[in-house]
C-alpha positions in Angstrom: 25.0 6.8 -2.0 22.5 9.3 -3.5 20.4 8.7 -0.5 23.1 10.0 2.0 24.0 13.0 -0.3 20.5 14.3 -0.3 19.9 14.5 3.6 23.3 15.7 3.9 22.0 18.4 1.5 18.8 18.8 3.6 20.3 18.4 6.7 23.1 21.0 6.0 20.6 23.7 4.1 18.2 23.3 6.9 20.5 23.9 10.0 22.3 26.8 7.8 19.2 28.6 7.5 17.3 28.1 10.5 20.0 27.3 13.4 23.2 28.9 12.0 22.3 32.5 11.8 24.6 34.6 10.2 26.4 36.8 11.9 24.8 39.7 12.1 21.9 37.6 13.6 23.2 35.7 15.9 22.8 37.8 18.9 19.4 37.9 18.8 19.2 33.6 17.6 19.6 32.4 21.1 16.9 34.5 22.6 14.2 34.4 19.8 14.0 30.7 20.7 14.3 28.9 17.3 17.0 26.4 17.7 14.7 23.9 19.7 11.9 24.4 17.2 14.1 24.1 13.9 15.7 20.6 15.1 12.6 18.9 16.3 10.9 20.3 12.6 14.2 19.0 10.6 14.4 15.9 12.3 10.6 15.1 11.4 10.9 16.3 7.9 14.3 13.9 7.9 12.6 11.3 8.8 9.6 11.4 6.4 11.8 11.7 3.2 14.0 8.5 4.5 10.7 6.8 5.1 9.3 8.4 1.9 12.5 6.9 0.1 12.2 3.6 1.5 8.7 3.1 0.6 9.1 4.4 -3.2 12.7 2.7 -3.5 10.7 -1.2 -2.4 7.2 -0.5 -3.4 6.9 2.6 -5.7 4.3 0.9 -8.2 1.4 0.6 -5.0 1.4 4.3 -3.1 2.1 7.5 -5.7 3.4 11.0 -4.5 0.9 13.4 -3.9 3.1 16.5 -3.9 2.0 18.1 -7.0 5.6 19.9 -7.1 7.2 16.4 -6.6 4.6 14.1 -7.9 7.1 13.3 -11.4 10.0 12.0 -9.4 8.3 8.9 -8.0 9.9 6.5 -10.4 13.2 8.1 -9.0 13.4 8.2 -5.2 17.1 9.8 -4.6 15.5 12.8 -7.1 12.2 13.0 -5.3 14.1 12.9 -1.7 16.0 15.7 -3.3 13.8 17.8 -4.8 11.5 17.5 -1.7 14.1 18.8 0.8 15.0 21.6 -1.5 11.5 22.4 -1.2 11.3 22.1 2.4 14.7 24.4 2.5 13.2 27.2 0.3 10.0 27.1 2.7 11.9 27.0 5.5 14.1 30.2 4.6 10.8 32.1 3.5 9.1 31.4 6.8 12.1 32.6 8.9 12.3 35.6 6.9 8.5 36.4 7.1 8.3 34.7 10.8 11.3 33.9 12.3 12.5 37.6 12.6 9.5 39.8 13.5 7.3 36.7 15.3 9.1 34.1 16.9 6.3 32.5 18.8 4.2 32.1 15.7 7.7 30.3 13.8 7.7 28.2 17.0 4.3 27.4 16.3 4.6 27.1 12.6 7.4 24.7 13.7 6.0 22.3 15.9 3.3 22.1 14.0 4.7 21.2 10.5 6.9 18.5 12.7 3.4 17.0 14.1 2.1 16.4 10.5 6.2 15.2 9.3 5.8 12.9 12.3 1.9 12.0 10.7 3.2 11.3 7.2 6.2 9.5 8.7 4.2 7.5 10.5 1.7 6.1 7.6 4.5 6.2 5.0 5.4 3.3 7.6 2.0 1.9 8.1 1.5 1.6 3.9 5.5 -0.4 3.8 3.6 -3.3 6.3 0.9 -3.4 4.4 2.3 -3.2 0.8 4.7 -5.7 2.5 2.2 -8.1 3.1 0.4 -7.6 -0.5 3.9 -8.1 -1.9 4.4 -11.5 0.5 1.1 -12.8 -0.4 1.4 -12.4 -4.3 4.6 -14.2 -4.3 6.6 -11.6 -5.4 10.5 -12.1 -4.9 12.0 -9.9 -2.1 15.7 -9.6 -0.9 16.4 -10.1 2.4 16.8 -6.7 3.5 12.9 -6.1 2.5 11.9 -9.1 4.6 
């Protein structure tokens, strides 16, 4: 349950502050082209923290956080999927209002570019699960069956 209330937390703060302009702003959101940018970055950043959860929920004594903001919430991976979106919230509001208003191609950029390394960390959070997996199989350590 804690898992679903923290990327409802990220997903809702992230589409509020990049996609949902307020009102004042949302003339110019359609044509600063931001809404394309901002769901491809939120979905990769959604993905690494479930991936991030998973791996630190089943195997959290064999791959540490290396966030230095984060790094004390590994023993608790709702907190550390929470504190980690709020982080990527409060960059992602500080980049649009540095960014997103004056240089919208360079936000675009900055967007794409922080979802290619989400998708990178996403991708070897998934990589370290097979292989702590088949550690964990091969020690004879006890696993449920949804971790088989």
């Amino acid at each position: 349950m804690k898992l679903q209330i923290s990327f409802a937390v990220l997903g809702v703060s992230l589409y509020t502050l990049l996609v949902a302009a307020p009102p004042s702003a949302q003339v110019d959101a359609p044509s600063n082209g931001l809404r394309i940018p901002a769901i491809v970055w939120t979905t990769a950043a959604a993905s690494d923290w479930v991936s991030t959860y998973q791996f630190s929920s089943r195997y959290g004594g064999l791959l540490r956080e290396q966030n230095p903001l984060i790094r004390g919430l590994d023993d608790h991976p709702a907190w550390l999927v929470t504190a980690g979106a709020s982080v990527d919230a409060a960059s992602a509001w500080v980049a649009y209002q540095f960014l997103g208003r004056k240089h919208p191609r360079l936000m675009q950029v900055a967007l794409y570019g922080a979802a290619a390394y989400r998708t990178y960390l996403t991708i070897h959070n998934v990589q370290m699960m097979r292989e702590a997996h088949v550690i964990a199989v091969g020690s004879g350590v006890q696993m449920s069956a949804s971790e088989r």
